[in-house]
C-alpha positions as CSV (number, residue, x, y, z in Angstrom):
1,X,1.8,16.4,4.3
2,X,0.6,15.3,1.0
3,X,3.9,14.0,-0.9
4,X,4.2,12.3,2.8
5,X,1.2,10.0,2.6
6,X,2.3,9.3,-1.0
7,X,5.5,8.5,0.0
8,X,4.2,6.1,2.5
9,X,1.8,4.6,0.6
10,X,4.2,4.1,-2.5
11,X,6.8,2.7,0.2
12,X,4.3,0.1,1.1
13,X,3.9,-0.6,-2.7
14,X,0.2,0.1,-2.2
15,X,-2.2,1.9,-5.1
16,X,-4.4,4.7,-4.6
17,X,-7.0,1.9,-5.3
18,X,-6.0,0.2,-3.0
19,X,-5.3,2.4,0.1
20,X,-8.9,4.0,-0.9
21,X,-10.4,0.5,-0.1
22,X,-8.9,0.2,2.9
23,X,-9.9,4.1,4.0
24,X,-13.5,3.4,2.6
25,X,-13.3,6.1,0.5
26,X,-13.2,6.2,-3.1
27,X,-9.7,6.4,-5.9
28,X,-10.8,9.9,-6.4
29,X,-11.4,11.1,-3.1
30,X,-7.8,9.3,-1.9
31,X,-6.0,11.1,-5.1
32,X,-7.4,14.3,-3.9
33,X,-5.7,14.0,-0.6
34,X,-2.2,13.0,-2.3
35,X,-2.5,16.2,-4.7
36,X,-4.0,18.6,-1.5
37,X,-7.0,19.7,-3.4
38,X,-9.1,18.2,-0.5
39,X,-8.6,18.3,3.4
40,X,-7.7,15.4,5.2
41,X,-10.4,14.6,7.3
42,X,-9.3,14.3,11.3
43,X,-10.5,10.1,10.9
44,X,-8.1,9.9,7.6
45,X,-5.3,11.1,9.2
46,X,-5.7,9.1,12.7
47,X,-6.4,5.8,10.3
48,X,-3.7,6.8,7.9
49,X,-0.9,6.6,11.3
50,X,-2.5,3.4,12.8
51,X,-1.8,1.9,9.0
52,X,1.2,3.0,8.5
53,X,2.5,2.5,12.3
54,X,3.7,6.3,12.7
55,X,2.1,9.1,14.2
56,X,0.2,12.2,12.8
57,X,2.9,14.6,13.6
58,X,5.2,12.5,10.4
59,X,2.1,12.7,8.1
60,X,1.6,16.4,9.2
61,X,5.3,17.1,8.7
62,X,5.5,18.3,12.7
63,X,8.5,15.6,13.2
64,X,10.8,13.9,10.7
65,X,11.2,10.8,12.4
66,X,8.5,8.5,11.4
């Protein structure tokens, strides 16, 4: 799940800075999520799949079809 939303976000040539403004979360907070040494809150994820126009099964590696 972790290298996913990297992947996507690096795909989208987005930051970390950047995707944590538009979570409303902090650069650190954001690289913790990308590196797994924090949860992904339930509210993350479900914004993270609206962004990225995929569902939460891609970003929790469920499905491989984005």
């Amino acid at each position: 799940m972790y290298k996913r939303i990297r992947d996507l976000r690096e795909d989208a040539d987005l930051t970390q800075k950047q995707m944590s403004q538009i979570l409303h979360c902090s650069q650190q907070v954001y690289s913790n999520y990308e590196l797994g040494q924090r949860d992904i809150p339930t509210s993350i994820l479900i914004a993270l799949a609206k962004y990225y126009h995929t569902s939460t099964d891609y970003i929790l590696g469920l499905v491989d079809k984005r």
